[in-house]
C-alpha positions in Angstrom: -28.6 -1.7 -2.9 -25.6 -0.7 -4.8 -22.6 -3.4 -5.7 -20.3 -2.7 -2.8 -23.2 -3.3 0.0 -24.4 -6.2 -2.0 -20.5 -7.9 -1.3 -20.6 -6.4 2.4 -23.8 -8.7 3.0 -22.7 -11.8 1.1 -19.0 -11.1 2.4 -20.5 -11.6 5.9 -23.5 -14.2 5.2 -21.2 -16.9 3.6 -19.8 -20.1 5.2 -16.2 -19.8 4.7 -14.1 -22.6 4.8 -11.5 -22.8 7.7 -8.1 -24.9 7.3 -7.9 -28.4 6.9 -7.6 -30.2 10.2 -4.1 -31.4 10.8 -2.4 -29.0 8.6 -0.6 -26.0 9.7 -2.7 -22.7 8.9 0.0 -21.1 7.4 1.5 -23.7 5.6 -1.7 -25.6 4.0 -1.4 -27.8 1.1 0.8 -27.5 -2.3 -2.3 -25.3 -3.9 -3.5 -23.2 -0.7 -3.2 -19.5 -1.0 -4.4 -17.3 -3.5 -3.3 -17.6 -7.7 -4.9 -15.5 -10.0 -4.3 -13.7 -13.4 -6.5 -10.5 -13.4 -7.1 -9.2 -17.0 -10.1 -6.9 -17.3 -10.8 -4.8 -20.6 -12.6 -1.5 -20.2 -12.7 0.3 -23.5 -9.2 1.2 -24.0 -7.8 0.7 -20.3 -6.7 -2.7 -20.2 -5.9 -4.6 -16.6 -3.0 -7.5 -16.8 -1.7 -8.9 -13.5 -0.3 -11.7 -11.7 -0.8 -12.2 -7.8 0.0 -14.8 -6.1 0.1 -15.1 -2.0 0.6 -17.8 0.6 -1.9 -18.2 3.4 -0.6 -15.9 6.5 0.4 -13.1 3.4 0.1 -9.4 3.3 -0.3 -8.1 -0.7 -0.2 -4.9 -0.7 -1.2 -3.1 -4.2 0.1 0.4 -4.6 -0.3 2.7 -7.9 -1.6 6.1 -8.6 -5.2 7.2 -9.4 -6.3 5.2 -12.0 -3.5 2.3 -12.3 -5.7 -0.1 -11.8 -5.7 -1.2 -7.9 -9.8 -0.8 -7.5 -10.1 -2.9 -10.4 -8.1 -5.4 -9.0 -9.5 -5.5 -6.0 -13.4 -5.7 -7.5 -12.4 -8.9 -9.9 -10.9 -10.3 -6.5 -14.0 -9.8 -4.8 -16.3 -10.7 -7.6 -17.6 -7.3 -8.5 -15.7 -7.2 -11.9 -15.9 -10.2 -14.4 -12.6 -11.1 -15.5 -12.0 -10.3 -19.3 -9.6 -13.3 -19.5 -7.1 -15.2 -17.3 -7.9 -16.9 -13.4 -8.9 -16.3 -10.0 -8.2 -19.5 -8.2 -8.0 -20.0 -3.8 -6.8 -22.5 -2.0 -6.7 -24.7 -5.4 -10.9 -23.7 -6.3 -12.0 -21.7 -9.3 -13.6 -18.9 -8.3 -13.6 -17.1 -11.8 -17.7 -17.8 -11.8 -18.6 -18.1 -8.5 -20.8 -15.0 -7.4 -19.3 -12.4 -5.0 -22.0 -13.9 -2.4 -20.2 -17.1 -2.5 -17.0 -16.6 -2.5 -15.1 -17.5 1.1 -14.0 -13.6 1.3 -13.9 -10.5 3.6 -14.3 -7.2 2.8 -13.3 -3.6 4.3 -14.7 -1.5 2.5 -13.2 2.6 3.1 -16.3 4.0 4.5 -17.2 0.3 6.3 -20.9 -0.3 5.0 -21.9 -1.4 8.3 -25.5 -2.0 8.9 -26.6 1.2 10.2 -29.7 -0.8 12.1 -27.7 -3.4 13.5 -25.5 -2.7 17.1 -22.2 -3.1 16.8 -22.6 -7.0 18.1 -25.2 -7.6 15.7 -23.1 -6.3 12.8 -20.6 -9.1 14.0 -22.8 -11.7 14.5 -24.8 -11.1 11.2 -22.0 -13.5 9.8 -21.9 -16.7 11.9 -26.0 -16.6 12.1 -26.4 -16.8 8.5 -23.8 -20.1 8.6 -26.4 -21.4 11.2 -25.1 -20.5 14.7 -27.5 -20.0 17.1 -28.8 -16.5 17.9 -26.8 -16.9 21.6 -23.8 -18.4 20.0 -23.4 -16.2 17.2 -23.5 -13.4 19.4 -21.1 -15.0 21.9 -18.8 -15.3 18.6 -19.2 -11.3 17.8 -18.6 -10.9 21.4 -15.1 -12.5 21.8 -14.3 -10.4 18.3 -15.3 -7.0 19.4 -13.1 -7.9 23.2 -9.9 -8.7 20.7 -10.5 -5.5 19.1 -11.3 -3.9 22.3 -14.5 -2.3 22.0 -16.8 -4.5 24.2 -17.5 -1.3 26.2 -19.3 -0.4 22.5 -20.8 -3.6 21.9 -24.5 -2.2 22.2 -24.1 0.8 19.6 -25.3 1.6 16.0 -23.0 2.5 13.5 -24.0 6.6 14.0 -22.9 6.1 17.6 -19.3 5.0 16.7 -15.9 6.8 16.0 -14.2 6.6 12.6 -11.6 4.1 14.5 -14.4 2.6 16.1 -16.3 1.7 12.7 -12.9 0.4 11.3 -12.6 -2.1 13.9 -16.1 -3.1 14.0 -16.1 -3.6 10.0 -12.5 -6.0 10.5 -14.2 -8.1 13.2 -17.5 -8.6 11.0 -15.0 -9.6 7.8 -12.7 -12.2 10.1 -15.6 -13.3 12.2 -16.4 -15.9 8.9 -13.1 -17.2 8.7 -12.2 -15.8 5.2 -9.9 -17.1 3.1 -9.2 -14.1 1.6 -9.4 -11.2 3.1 -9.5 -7.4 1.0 -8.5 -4.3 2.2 -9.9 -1.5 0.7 -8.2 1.9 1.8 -8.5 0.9 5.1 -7.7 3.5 6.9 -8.3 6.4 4.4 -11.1 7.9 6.3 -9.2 8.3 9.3 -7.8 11.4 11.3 -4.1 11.2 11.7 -3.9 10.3 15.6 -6.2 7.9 15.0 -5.0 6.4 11.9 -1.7 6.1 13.9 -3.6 3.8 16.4 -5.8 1.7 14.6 -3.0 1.2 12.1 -0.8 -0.7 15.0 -3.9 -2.5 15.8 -4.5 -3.7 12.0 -1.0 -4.3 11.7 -1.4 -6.6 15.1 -4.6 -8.7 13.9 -3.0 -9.2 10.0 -0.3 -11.0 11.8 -2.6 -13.2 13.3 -5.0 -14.1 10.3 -3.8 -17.6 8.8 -5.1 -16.7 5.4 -4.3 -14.2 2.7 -4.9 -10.8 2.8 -4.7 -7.6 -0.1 -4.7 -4.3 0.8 -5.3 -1.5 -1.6 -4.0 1.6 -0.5 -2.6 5.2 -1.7 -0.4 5.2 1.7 2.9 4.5 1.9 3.3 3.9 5.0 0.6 1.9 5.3 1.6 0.0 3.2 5.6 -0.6 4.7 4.1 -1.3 7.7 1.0 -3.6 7.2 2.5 -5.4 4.1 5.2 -8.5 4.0 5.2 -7.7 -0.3 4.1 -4.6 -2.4 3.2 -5.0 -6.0 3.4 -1.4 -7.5 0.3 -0.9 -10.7 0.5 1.8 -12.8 -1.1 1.8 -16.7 -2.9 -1.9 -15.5 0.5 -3.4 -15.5 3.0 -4.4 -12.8 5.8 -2.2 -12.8 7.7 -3.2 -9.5 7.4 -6.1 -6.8 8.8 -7.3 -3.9 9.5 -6.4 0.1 8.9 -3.4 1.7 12.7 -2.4 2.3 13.9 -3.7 -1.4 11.1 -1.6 -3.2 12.0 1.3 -1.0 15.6 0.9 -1.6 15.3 0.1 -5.7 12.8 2.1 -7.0 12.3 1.6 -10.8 9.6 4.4 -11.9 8.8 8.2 -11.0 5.8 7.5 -9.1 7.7 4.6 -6.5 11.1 7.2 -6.1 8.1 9.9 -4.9 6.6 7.7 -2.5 9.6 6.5 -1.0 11.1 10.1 -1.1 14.0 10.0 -3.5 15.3 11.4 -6.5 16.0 8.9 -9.0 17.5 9.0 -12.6 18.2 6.7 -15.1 21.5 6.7 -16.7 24.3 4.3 -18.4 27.8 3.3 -16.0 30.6 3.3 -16.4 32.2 2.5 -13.4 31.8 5.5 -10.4 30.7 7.8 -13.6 26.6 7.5 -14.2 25.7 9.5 -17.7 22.1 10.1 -17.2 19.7 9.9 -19.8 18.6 13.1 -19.5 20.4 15.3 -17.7 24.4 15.8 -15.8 26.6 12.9 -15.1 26.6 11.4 -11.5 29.6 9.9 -9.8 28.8 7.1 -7.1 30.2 5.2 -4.7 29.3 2.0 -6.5 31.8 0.7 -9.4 29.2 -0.3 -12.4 28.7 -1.0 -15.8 25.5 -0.8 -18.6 22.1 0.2 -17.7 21.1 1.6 -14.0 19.0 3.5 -11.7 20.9 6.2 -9.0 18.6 7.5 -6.4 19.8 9.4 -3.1 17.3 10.9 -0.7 16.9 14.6 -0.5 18.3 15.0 2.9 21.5 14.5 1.1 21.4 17.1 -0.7 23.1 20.7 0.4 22.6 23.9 -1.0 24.5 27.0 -1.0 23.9 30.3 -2.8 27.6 30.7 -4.1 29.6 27.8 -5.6 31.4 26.0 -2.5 35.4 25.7 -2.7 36.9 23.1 -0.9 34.0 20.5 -0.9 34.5 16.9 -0.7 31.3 16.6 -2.7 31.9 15.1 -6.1 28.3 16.5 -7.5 28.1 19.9 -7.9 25.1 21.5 -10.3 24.5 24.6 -10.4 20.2 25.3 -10.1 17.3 27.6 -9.6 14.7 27.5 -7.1 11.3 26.3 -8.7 9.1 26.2 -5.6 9.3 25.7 -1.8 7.0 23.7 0.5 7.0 22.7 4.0 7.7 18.7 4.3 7.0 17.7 7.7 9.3 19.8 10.4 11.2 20.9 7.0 10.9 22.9 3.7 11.3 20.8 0.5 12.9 23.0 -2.5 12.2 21.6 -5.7 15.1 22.6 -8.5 15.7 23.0 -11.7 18.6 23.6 -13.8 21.7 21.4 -14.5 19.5 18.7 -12.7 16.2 18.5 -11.6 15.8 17.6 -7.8 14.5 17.6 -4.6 16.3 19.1 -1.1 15.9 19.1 2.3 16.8 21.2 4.3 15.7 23.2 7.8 13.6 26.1 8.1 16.9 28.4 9.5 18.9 27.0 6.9 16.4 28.2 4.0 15.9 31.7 6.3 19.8 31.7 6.1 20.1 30.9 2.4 17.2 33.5 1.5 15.7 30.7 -0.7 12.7 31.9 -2.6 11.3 30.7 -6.3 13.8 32.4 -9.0 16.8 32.0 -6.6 20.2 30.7 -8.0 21.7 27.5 -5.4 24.5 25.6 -6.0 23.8 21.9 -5.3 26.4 19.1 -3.9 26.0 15.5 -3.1 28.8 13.3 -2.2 29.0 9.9 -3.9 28.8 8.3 -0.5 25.3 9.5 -0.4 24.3 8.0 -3.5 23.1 4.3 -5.1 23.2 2.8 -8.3 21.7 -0.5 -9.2 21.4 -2.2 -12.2 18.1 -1.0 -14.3 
């Protein structure tokens, strides 16, 4: 049995603790939620972060291949010994307890459900190891698989089951023991993209019901704007950027945030609308600033022409060649090079009409008004 089934049948077969009665779920005590320090050494890879989360939280952790987010996610769950630091929930060490006994959930990407077991069974496997009844566990599973309406699937095996199906099942067998934490591990990675879109509204619909804490690890942007109320962006083992959805998206600090939030983003010094970039042009913007900052501006705001415009009102001008050209949803991306190195948007006649092709000369413009600087 390898590590990540041994945590799917301890995740299920432990007695969780449910709130304190009289408190409010989401509120709890001074020390409820989760506060931990995860540092784990692997030869020279070195993991160093803070989490913290209030019960009724989303967390979730976003990086590239690599970062660190599995990691993260393992020590939570007990897989991974910590190095140094804590792991404490709801105001208990858990930096020795044994994944088995740990009050958590798991999702696991590919759902590790029991292939032997119905669907029900899966469920119930949980409450019948904290000593419910045979009946009652399996009226428990029951009311589970109705919220996460698959009753009419209630009497089949894993094989039997769609990918969105399986996800589902695999949620209701993790909440069914009342976790207080609950991990998220690429959730919905395995899914086709109607389905994803579906399931996704359903997760999004049951997180905001669960009065604990919940981390989700995911490659997914939009998974993550959506089922999140923080992200906390890894890269190197380190935290590089946190906070809500809309101020990550709209402040991005590194590379690898600006290209999952699609936008271009330098780093420069102000002075005031004038932004001399490190490497690279000057920008003007719209904002009046001083010292150190960011400027990012989407690629939609970008226009291209093949000779230099006269008459613009745009205050960036570069002059740039055409590296490559992809399609980007219902349009084609041109990446640049040049004066400045950027991305633009633009529509499938307009790039027929330019005659754009890797090697071609563009002029590129961008009005201020489409731009933003914030300190760095």
């Amino acid at each position: 049995m390898t590590d990540a089934e041994k945590t799917a049948r301890g995740a299920v077969a432990r007695r969780a603790p449910g709130p304190v009665r009289g408190e409010d779920a989401r509120s709890g005590p001074a020390d409820a939620g989760l506060d931990a320090r995860l540092v784990v050494e692997r030869g020279a890879f070195r993991l160093d972060v803070t989490l913290s989360a209030a019960p009724g939280d989303v967390v979730a952790l976003l990086g590239p291949n690599g970062a660190g987010k599995t990691t993260a996610l393992r020590a939570l769950a007990g897989l991974v010994a910590l190095t140094d630091g804590h792991l404490r929930l709801d105001g208990a060490a858990l930096d020795r307890t044994p994944p088995e006994a740990r009050p958590v959930g798991v999702v696991f990407q590919d759902y590790l459900l029991f292939p032997h077991l119905t669907a029900l069974d899966n469920v119930a496997f949980g409450p019948r190891c904290h000593g419910a009844t045979k009946a009652g566990a399996r009226a428990l599973a029951a009311e589970w698989l109705e919220r996460m309406d698959l009753t009419a699937h209630a009497g089949a095996k894993p094989r039997r089951l769609s990918g969105g199906q399986a996800q589902r099942v695999a949620l209701a067998r993790a909440l069914a023991t009342r976790p207080r934490l609950l991990l998220l591990d690429e959730p919905l990675a395995a899914l086709d993209a109607r389905t994803r879109l579906d399931v996704r509204a359903q997760l999004r619909r049951h997180l905001a019901d669960f009065e604990a804490v919940a981390v989700l690890v995911t490659h997914d942007p939009l998974d993550a704007m959506v089922l999140a109320d923080r992200l906390v962006v890894i890269e190197d083992g380190g935290i590089v950027q946190e906070g809500s959805p809309t101020h990550v998206a709209r402040h991005p600090r590194t590379d690898y945030i600006a290209h999952l939030v699609g936008l271009n983003l330098y780093r420069g010094r102000a002075e005031g609308h004038t932004v001399r970039l490190d490497a690279g042009p000057a920008i003007t913007t719209s904002e009046d600033l001083g010292g150190p900052v960011f400027v990012a501006f989407p690629p939609s705001a970008v226009t291209l022409h093949r000779d230099r415009p006269t008459g613009s009102s745009a205050r960036n001008l570069w002059r740039c060649e055409v590296a490559g050209l992809e399609t980007h949803g219902d349009q084609i991306r041109a990446a640049l090079t040049g004066e400045l190195a950027l991305a633009a948007d633009l529509t499938t006649v307009a790039a027929a009409e330019l005659d754009l092709h890797p090697g071609a000369t563009v002029w590129a413009a961008l009005k201020a008004a489409e731009t933003h600087a914030y300190p760095a």
